[in-house]
N, C-alpha and C positions, 0 to 999 in steps of 0.2 A: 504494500500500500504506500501510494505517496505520503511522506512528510508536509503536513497541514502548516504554512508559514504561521511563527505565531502570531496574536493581535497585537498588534503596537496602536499607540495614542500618540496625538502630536506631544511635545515638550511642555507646551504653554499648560494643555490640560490635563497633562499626567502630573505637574510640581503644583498647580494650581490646587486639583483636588487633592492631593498630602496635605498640604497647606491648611486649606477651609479643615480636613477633617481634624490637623490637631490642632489648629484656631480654636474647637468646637471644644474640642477636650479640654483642652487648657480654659477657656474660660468656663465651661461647667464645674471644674476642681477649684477657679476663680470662683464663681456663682456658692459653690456650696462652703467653701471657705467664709466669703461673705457674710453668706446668710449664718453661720453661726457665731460667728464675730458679731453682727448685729443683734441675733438674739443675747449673746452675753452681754453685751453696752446696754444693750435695752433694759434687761433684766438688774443688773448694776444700777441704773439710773431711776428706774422705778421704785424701787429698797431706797434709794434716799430719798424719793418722793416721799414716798406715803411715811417714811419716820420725821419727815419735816409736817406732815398735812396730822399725822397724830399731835406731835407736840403741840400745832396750834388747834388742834380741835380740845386738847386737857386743858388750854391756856382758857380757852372760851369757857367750858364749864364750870372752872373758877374766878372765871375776871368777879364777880358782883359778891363774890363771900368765902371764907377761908372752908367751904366745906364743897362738896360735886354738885352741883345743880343743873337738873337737864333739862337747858330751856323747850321751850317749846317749839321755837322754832327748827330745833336741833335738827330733823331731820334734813327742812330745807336746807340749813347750813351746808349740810354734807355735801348734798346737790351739786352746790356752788361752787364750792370749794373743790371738789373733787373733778370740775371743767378747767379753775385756773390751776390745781396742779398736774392737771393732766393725766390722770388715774385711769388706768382703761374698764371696760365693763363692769360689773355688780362683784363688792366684796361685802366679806361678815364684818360687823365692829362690835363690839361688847363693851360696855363701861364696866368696871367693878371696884365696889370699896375695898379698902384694904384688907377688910376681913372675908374678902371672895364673893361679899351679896352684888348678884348681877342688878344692875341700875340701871341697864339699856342696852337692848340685842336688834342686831339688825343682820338677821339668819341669812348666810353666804347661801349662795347656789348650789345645790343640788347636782350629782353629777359627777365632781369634782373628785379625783383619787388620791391627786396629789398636790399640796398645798400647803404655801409659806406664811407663816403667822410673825406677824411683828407686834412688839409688846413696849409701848411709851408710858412712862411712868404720870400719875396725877401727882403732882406736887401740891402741897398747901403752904402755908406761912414757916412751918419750921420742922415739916416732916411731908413723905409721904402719902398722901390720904387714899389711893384707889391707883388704877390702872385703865390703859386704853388697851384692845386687844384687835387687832385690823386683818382679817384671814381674807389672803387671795392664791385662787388656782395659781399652779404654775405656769399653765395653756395661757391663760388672761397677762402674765408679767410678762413670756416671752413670747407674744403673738407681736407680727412685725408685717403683718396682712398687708398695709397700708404703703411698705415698702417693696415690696414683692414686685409689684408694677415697676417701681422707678429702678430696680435692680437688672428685672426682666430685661424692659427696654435700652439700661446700658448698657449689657452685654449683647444682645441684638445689635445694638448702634455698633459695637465696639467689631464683632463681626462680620457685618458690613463693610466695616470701614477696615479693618486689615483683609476681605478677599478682595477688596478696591484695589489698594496699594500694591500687592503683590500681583494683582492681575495686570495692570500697568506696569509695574518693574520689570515682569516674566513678559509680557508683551514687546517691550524695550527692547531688554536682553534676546528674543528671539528672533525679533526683526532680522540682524546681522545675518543671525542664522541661518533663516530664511532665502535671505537674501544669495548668501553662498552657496546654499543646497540645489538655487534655480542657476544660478551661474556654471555652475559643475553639471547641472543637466546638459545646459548649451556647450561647454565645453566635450562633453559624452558626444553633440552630434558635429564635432568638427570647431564649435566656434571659440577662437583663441582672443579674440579681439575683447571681451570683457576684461575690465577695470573697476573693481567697486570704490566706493569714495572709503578711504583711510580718516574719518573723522570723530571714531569713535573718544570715549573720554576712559574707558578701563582700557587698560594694557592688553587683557586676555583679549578681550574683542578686535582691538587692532593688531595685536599678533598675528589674531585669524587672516583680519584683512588684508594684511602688509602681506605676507606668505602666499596667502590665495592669488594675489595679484603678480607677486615674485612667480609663484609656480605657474601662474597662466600664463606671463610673458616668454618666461622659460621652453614652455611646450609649443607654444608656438613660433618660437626659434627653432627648436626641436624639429617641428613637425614642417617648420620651413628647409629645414638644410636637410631633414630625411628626406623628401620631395624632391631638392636638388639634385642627393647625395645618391639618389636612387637612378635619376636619369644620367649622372655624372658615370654610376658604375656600369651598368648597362652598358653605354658607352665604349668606356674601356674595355668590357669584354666583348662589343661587337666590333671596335675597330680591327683588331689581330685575326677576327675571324675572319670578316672581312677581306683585311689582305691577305690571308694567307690563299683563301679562295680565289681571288684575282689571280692571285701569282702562279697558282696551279693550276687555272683552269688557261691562263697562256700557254702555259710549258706543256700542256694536254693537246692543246690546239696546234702546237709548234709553229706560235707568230714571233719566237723569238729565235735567236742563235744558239748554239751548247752554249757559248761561254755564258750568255747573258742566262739563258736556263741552268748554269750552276748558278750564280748569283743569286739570282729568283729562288732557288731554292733553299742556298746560305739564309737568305732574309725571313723565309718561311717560317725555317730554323728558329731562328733567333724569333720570330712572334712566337712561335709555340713556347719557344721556353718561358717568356716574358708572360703570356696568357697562362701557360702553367706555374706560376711563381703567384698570379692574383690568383688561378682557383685553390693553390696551396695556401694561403695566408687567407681564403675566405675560409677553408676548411680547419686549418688552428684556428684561428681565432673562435670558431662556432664550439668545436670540440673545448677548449679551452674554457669558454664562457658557460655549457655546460654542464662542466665538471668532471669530464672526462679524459684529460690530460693529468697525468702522472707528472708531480718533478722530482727528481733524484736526488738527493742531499748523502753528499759524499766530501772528503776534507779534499782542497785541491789546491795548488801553488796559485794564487789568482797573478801574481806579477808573470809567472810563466805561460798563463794562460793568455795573459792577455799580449803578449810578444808573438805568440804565436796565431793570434787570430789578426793581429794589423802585419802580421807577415803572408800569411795566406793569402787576405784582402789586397793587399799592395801588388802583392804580381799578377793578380786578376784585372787589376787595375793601373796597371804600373805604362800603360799606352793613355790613359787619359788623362796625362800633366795633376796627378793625383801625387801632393807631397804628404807624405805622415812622419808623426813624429813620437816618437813616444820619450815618457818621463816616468821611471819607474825606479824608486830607490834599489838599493842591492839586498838583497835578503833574499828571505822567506816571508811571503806576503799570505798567510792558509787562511782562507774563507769556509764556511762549509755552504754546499750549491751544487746544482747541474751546469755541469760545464759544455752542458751544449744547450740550452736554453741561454745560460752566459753569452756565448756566442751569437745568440740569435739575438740578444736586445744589442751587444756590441757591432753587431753586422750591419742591422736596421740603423743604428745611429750615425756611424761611419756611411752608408749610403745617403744618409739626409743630409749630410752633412756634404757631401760630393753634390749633391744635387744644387743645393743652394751657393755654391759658388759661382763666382761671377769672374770667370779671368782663370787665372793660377789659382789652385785649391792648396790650400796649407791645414792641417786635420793634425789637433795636438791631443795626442790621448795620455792623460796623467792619472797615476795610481798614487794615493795619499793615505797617511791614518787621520778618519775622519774624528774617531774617538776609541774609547778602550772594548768599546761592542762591535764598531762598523770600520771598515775599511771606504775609502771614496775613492770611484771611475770619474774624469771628468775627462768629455769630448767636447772640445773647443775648433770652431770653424774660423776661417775668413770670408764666413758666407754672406749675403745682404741682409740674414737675420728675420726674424718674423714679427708682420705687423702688430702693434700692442691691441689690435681690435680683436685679432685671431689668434693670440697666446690662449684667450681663458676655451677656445675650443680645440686646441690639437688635439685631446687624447677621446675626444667623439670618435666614436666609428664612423669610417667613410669621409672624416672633413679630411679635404685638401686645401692647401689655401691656395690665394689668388694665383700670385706666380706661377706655384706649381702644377697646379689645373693645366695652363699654360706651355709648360716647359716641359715633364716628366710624366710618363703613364703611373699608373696606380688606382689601389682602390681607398687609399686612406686608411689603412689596419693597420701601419708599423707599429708606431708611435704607442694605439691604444695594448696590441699585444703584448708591447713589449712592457707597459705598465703593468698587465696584469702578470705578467711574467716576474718582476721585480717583486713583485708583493707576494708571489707565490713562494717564491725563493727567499722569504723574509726581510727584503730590504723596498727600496721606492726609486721611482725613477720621475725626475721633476725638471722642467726647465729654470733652470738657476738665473740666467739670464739671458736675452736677445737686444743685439742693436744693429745697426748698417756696418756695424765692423766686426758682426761675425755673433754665432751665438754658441752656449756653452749646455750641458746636458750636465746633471749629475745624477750617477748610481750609486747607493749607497748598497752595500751590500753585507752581511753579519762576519765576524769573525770566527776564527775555529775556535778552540779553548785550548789551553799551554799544551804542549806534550801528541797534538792527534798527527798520526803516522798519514802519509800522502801516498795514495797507490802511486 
């Protein structure tokens, strides 16, 4: 059975409902927090009520004589009295003389399980004469009915107003998002040419932007010089084809003479080998980039090594006013490497280095201790050097630059294989510098360790 993709929600609505729901928690644990904090304050404040509204109701039945007298209007009194202290619902009061004869009951409600009595003294002239006795439910001191509403509705407001704020924030913040996720579509169907605006005010956000926009421009450089890069090779491998077909299909037809029909076919020659050298470096470099290339890591003289490979080079070359020079202290220079992968990034550079010459070619290969891990190759030309627009592309696949489009067949692999080559063999291969008076390559390459034996 197919795998069901699972449900996704946008961003804005997926943090937004988290949000509301522990908005909702939080202020309910807020709400009931409240509300008991209120009922304590209330219940607090009502206990000093009603022990203020005793003391002046004992005051009242003795203002006119040093003994209890329960006027008559006593119970209006209470009435009144009990709106300006603000005493909530119906409680018991008792009068009683000192000697416990009840003097005036005003029987509490009924109903009531649990229930706080407060007890104010009658005072007389110079003793005690009686007691006031004021019984109210518990329900009745901490009923907070009145607030309930105004609580309700703060927390509603308060709800409200934080899924506002974050729906707008999260709105905000997604915009960008958005905005990238549609831009990355159109880039999906070819289009390079978006720019979003970099005007964000958090860093993350123009991180995004600034990158998105780096990478779009990037790809469509990319996607430009692959385009180029693709007709350029083409090219190259139909020209040899090309003439080599010409050239043989004369020497077939015999519109020329022997001598010129050996010629023609010396030239052949030389395309073939030349169209087999780009289908060889299209096939390493594939294999290579794969991961299908092995490198050999063996301890080997790299000073000897490399005398021997600008000797080889030189008498293959030693007809095209090709001067080399090497600089190689005396010793035992031990690397550990493939010395034939060595050979192919020192090949490739000594031939870039012939190519870019203008006149007499002077090719200086120096062997250095770069430091106590690396030993340092540097191939120095007296070439015309490379544009500073076209340094930060040499190591693309397939770029050629200007000139050499121009001047030399190829498919543009050297340079990149031989990077990845360098970094396979544990060191790096970088343009150190380039001007009109020649440019220079450095290979850094690892050292052996003290003591390792050289087949």
């Amino acid at each position: 059975m197919p795998t069901l993709a699972p449900k996704r929600s946008s961003l804005l609505r997926y943090w937004t409902l988290r949000y509301v729901l522990t908005l909702c928690i939080g202020l309910l644990l807020i709400g009931l927090a409240s509300m008991v904090w209120l009922q304590h304050r209330a219940l607090t404040d009502r206990l000093q009520q009603i022990e203020n509204f005793s003391a002046e109701a004992a005051a009242y039945m003795t203002k006119d004589a040093n003994q209890i007298v329960i006027p008559a209007d006593f119970y209006k009194w209470i009435d009144q009295n009990q709106r300006r202290y603000r005493l909530p619902g119906q409680f018991g009061l008792i009068v009683y003389t000192q000697g416990g004869q009840v003097l005036y009951e005003q029987a509490a409600p009924q109903g009531s399980s649990s229930e706080y009595k407060i007890s104010a003294p009658i005072q007389g002239s110079h003793s005690q004469i009686g007691s006031i006795v004021i019984s109210y439910s518990k329900k009745e001191l901490t009923d907070i009915s009145q607030e309930y509403g105004l609580i309700t509705s703060l927390l509603i407001l308060a709800g409200l107003l934080g899924w506002l704020i974050i729906y707008l924030l999260l709105r905000r913040l997604t915009k960008p998002i958005y905005e990238v996720v549609h831009a990355l579509k159109q880039i999906q169907t070819g289009n390079y040419t978006l720019m979003l605006e970099e005007n964000a005010k958090e860093q993350e956000i123009y991180d995004l932007l600034y990158y998105f926009n780096a990478t779009a421009a990037r790809l469509e450089q990319l996607e430009q010089l692959r385009t180029e890069l693709l007709a350029g090779v083409t090219h190259e491998l139909k020209t040899p084809v090309t003439s080599i077909r010409g050239l043989l299909r004369a020497i077939k037809d015999q519109v020329v003479s022997a001598d010129e029909a050996d010629e023609f076919l010396d030239i052949s020659l030389e395309e073939t080998k030349r169209l087999e050298r780009m289908v060889a470096d299209l096939l390493d470099f594939n294999a290579f980039a794969s991961g299908h290339v092995r490198v050999q890591s063996e301890a080997l003289d790299l000073g000897k090594l490399l005398g021997e490979i600008v000797y080889q080079w030189s008498l293959i070359h030693q007809e095209d006013g090709v001067e080399v020079r090497t600089d190689i202290a005396e010793g035992r220079q031990i690397v550990v490497g493939d010395p034939v992968r060595i050979q192919q990034i020192i090949v490739n550079l000594l031939n870039n280095s012939r190519q870019a010459a203008d006149g007499h070619c002077l090719i200086t290969v120096r062997l250095i201790e770069h430091s106590s891990t690396m030993y340092e190759v540097l191939v120095c030309d007296n070439g015309t050097g490379i544009p500073a627009e076209e340094q930060i592309n040499i190591y693309e696949r397939y770029f050629r630059g200007t000139n050499k489009k121009l001047a030399v067949r190829g498919l543009g692999l050297g340079l990149t294989l031989s990077r990845m080559l360098a970094a396979a063999l544990g060191g790096t291969l970088v343009l150190k510098e380039s001007s009109p008076q020649g440019t220079t390559f450095q290979l850094l390459l690892p050292r052996g360790a003290a003591g390792m034996v050289v087949e």
